[in-house]
KEVOMI-941657 format. One record per residue (C-alpha): x, y, z. Coordinates in pm, whole numbers, padded with zeros to 5 digits, always signed. Layout:
BEGIN
XYZ
...
This chain:
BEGIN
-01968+01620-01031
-01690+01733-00809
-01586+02144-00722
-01225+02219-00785
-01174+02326-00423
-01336+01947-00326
-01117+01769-00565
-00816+02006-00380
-00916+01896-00055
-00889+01540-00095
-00601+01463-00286
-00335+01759-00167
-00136+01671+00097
+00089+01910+00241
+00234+01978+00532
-00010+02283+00606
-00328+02143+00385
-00602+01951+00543
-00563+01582+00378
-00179+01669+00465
-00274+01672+00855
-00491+01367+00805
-00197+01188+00641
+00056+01307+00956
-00163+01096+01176
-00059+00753+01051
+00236+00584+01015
+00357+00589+00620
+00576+00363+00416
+00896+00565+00399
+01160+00285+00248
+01218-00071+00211
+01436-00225+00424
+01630-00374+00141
+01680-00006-00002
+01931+00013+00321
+02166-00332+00297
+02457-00311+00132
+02801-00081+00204
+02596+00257+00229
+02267+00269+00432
+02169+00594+00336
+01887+00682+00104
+01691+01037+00003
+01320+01010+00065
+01036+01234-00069
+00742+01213+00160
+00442+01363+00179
+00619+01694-00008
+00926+01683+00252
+01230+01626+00118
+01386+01404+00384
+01734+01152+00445
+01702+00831+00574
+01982+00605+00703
+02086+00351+00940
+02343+00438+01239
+02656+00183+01338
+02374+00067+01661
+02138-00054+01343
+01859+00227+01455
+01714+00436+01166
+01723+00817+01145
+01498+01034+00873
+01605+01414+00913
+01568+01738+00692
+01772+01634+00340
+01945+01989+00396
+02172+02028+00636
+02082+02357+00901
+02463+02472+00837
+02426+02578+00444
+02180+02365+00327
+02396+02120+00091
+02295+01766+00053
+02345+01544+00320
+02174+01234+00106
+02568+01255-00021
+02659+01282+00344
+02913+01087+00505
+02819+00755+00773
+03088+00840+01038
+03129+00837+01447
+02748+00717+01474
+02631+00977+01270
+02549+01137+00928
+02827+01394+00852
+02765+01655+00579
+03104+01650+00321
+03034+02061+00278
+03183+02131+00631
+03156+01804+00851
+02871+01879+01051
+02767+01552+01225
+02401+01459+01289
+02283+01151+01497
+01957+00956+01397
+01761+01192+01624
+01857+01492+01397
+02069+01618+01677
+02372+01830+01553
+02736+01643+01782
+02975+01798+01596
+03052+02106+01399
+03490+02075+01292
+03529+02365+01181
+03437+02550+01470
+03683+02661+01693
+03762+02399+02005
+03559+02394+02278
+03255+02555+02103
+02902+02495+02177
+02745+02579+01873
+02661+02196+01787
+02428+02165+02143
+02171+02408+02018
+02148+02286+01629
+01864+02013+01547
+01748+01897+01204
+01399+01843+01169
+01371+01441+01292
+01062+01186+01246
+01070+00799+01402
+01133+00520+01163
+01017+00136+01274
+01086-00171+01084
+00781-00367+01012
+00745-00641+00808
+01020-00586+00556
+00876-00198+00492
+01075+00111+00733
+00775+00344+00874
+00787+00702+00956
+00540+00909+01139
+00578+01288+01038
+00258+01405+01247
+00298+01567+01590
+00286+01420+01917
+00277+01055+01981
+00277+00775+01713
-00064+00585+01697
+00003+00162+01760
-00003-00094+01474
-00356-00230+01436
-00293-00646+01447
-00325-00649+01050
-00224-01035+00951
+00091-00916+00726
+00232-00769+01071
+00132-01047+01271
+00232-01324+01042
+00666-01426+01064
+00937-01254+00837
+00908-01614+00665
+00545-01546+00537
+00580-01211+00388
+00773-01019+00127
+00737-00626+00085
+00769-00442-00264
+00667-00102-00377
+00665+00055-00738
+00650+00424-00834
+00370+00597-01034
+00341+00918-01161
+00025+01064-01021
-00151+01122-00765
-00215+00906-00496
-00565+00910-00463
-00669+00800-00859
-00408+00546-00763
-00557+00371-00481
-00913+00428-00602
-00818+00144-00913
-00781-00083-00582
-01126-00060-00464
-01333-00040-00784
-01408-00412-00808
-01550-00354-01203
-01283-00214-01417
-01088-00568-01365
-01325-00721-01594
-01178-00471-01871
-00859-00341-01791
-00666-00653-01637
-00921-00898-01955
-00690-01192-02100
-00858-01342-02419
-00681-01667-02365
-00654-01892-02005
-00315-02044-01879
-00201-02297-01680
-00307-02178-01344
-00031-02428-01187
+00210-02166-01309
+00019-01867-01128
+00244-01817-00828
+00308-01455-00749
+00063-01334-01020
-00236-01159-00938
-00597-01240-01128
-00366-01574-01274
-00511-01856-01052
-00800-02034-01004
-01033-01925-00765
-01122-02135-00475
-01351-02450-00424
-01311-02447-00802
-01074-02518-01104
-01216-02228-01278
-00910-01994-01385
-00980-01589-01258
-00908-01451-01613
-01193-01678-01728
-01427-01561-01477
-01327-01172-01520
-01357-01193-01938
-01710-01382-01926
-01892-01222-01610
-01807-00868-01645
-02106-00689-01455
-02064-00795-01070
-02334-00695-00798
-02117-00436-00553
-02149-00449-00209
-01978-00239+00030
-02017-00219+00436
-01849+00024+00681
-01617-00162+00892
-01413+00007+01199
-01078+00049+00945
-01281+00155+00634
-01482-00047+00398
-01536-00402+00314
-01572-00460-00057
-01825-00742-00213
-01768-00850-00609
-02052-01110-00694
-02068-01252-01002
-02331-01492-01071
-02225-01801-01298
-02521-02003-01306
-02873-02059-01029
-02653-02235-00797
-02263-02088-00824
-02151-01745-00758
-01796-01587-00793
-01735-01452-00475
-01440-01176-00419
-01402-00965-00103
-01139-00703-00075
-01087-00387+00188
-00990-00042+00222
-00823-00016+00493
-00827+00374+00611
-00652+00630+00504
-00466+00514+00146
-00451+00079+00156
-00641-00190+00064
-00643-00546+00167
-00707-00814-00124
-00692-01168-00190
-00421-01286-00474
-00455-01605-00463
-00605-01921-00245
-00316-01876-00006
-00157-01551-00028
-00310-01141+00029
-00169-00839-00110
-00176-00500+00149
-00135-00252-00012
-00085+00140+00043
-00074+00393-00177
+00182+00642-00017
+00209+01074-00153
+00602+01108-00257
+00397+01471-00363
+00080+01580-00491
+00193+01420-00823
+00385+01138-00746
+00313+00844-00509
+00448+00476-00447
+00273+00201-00369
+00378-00048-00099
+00312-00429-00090
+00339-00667+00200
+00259-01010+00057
+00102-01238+00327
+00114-01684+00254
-00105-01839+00474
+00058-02139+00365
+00457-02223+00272
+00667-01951+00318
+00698-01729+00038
+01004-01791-00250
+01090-01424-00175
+01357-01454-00471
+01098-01574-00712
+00912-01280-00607
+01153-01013-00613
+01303-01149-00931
+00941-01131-01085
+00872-00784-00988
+01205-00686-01136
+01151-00740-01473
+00943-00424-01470
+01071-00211-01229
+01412-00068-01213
+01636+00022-00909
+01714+00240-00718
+01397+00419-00766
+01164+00121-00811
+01044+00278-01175
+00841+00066-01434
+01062-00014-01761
+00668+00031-01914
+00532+00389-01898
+00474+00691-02063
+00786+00768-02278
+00722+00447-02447
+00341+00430-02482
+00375+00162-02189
+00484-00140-02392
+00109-00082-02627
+00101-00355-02924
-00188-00289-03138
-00152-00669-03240
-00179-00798-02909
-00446-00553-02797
-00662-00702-03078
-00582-01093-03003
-00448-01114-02667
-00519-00859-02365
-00750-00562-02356
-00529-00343-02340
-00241-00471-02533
+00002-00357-02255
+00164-00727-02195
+00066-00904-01880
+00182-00728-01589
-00148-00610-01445
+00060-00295-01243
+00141-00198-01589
-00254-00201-01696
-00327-00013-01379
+00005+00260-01422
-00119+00318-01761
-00492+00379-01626
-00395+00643-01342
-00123+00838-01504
-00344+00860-01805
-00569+01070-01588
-00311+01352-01553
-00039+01441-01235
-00397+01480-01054
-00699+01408-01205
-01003+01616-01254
-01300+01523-01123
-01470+01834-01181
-01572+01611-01515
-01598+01277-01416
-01947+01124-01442
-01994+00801-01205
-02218+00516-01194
-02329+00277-00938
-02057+00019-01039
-01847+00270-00859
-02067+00294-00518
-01702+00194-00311
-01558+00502-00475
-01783+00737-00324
-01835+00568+00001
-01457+00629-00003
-01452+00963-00077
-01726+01054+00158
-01506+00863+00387
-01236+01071+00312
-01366+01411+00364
-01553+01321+00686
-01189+01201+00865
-01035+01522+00695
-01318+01707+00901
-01252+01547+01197
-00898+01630+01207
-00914+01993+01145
-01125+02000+01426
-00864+01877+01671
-01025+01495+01656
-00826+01157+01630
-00905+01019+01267
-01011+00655+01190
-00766+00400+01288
-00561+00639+01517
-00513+00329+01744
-00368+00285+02128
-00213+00053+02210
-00555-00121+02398
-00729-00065+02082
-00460-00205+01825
-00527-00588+01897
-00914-00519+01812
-00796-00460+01434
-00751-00812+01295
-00716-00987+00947
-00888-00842+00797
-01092-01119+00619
-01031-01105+00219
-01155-01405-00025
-01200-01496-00400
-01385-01839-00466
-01686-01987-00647
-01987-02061-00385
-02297-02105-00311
-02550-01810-00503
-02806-01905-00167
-02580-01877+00114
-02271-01719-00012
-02272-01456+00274
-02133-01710+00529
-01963-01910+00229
-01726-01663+00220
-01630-01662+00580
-01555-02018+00664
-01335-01979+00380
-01143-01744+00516
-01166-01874+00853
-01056-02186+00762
-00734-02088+00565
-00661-01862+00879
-00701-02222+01080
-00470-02385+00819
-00175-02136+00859
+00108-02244+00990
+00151-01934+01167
-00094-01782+01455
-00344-01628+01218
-00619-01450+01401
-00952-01476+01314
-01124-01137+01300
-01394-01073+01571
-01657-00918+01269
-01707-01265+01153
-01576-01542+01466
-01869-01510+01612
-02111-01581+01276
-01875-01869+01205
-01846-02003+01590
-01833-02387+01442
-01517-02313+01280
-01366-02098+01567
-01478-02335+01850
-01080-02339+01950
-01078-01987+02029
């Protein structure tokens, strides 16, 4: 079991607590682009506890300042978009994406008050439909060469969704590889032809075998999990029979994302982003390795739960989350409909705004969990003593953080360790886009990567 004061170490993250300086030293999901098109590019953003602005100048750069303007403190989320700036309507104090204070009207003429007032600024890069901000101090780290940045604007589509907890019981449902075998369990198998854009829906590769089949009937997988330089690589094996095994290999990728497979041609990263210590969104690039991706289909999917501006779920607590006691008993576990982000919302926020750990009671089925949190603490240790964390990349180190490699298919039970490679490799080779092929597994692979 877990102290109090551990449980507080790794899930707070404010400004002056110690996961809080870990967080600072990444870049984190602060908007989608799409929540700045239209008339007014200007949106209020709650970010690791900070309540911030962020909007788009007439030159098309991005600016996310202090919410409260250093004049009075009103709202400048209802601010003004005027002379290249964000003006405040209290008094008219301009601001330029830098947080730089160029005009104060009401001042008389010729005064210099403006040249020595600065809100409280932090970059913002667009990257792969998703605007980044670093709030940490001194220089940004690079991009590592993760496929959904690499890939064209053609091949991915970003999403997030809002859930009311904690973000750490929210990205630990990513990398336990068991509880899918409950939580997401269909009693009845569809059409996977009709799977596109729904996770756990398809069939899994080299195989017509639909992944709700495989999930309801093998529910005990063997979990493996390896250290890898951006976190951990996850192993689900499920054994069907002496010859076939359902492999599925995920990743955390360090501090708050995983990288997982949702279907033969498409991964989901995801990250798992503090709005607060009880609130956090989640942030989805989906990457095709083959066509480009319907991005309306997509979008259009993902609206039917959640609701804009604030990306909530139309399913959550004030209405027991959709539950049908009829349904639970003939057609999902849960009886929570079919959207698995409503399974998982219902799982985390059920634990409490943070949950307690101090009476949780783990098994080995949830080995990745502790590796993770182990993980966790040892970067937060690093940091508070003046170290760069994991992943705190240069810009000569960046290109050495590739894929990474993710698969879900029925091999081989001898020889599934390499099975699930060429896979991978070979649906990176198939991409119509210049898919790398991570240097962990080219070189146990080298027939397939011969080209290189």
């Amino acid at each position: 079991m877990m102290s109090q004061e551990a449980n507080d170490l790794i899930t707070r993250t404010g400004r002056k607590d110690p996961c809080g300086k870990l967080m600072r030293s990444y870049w984190q999901p602060a908007a989608l682009v799409d929540e700045l098109e239209g008339a007014r590019p200007v949106r209020p953003v709650r970010l690791l506890g900070e309540n911030l602005v962020l909007f788009r100048g007439e030159d098309g750069s991005y600016g996310l300042i202090d919410r409260h303007c250093a004049h009075r403190g009103a709202d400048l989320a209802f601010g003004r978009l005027e002379n290249g700036g964000l003006r405040c309507a209290f008094h008219g104090w301009l601001f330029d994406t830098s947080g730089q204070c160029i005009e104060t009207p009401a001042e008389p003429a010729g005064s210099q008050l403006c040249k020595g007032i600065r809100q409280r600024s932090y970059p913002v890069v667009e990257k792969s439909g998703i605007l980044w901000a670093y709030l940490g101090e001194g220089a940004p780290p690079a991009f590592p060469e993760l496929d959904c940045f690499v890939a064209p604007g053609s091949h991915t589509f970003a999403f997030k969704g809002h859930m009311n907890c904690n973000w750490l019981q929210a990205l630990e449902v990513g990398i336990d590889p068991a509880h899918a075998s409950f939580l997401h369990r269909f009693f009845e198998d569809e059409d996977t032809s009709a799977a596109y854009g729904k996770q756990f829906r398809g069939a899994s590769a080299g195989s017509d075998m639909p992944m709700t089949k495989i999930l309801r009937e093998y529910d005990r997988p063997i979990i493996n999990v390896e250290h890898t330089e951006y976190g951990l690589r996850l192993i689900a094996l499920r054994q069907l029979d002496d010859t076939s095994t359902h492999v599925r290999v995920t990743n955390q990728l360090f501090p708050h994302g995983f990288v997982i497979p949702m279907s033969t041609e498409m991964t989901i990263t995801q990250w798992h982003v503090p709005v607060d210590d009880e609130n956090c969104y989640w942030y989805a690039i989906f990457t095709s390795y083959a066509a480009p991706v319907d991005k309306p289909k997509m979008r259009d999917q993902r609206l039917e739960l959640y609701t804009l501006p604030d990306y909530k779920s139309r399913k959550n607590r004030s209405n027991d989350y959709g539950f049908d006691p009829h349904e639970q008993a003939t057609e999902t576990y849960t009886g929570m409909g079919t959207d698995i982000n409503v399974h998982d919302q219902w799982a985390v926020e059920s634990m409490g705004a943070i949950q307690d750990r101090t009476n949780e009671h783990l098994g080995q089925s949830d080995k990745a969990i502790v590796q993770y949190r182990r993980l966790l603490r040892q970067e937060i240790e690093k940091v508070g003593g003046g170290e760069k964390p994991m992943l705190f990349l240069d810009d000569a180190s960046a290109r050495s953080i590739q894929g990474p490699a993710t698969m879900d298919g029925i091999g081989p039970t001898l020889g599934w360790e390499l099975y699930w490679m060429e896979v991978d490799v070979k649906r990176r080779r198939g991409a119509p886009w210049a898919a790398p092929v991570p240097r962990e597994i080219a070189g146990k692979v080298q027939h397939l990567t011969a080209a290189e």
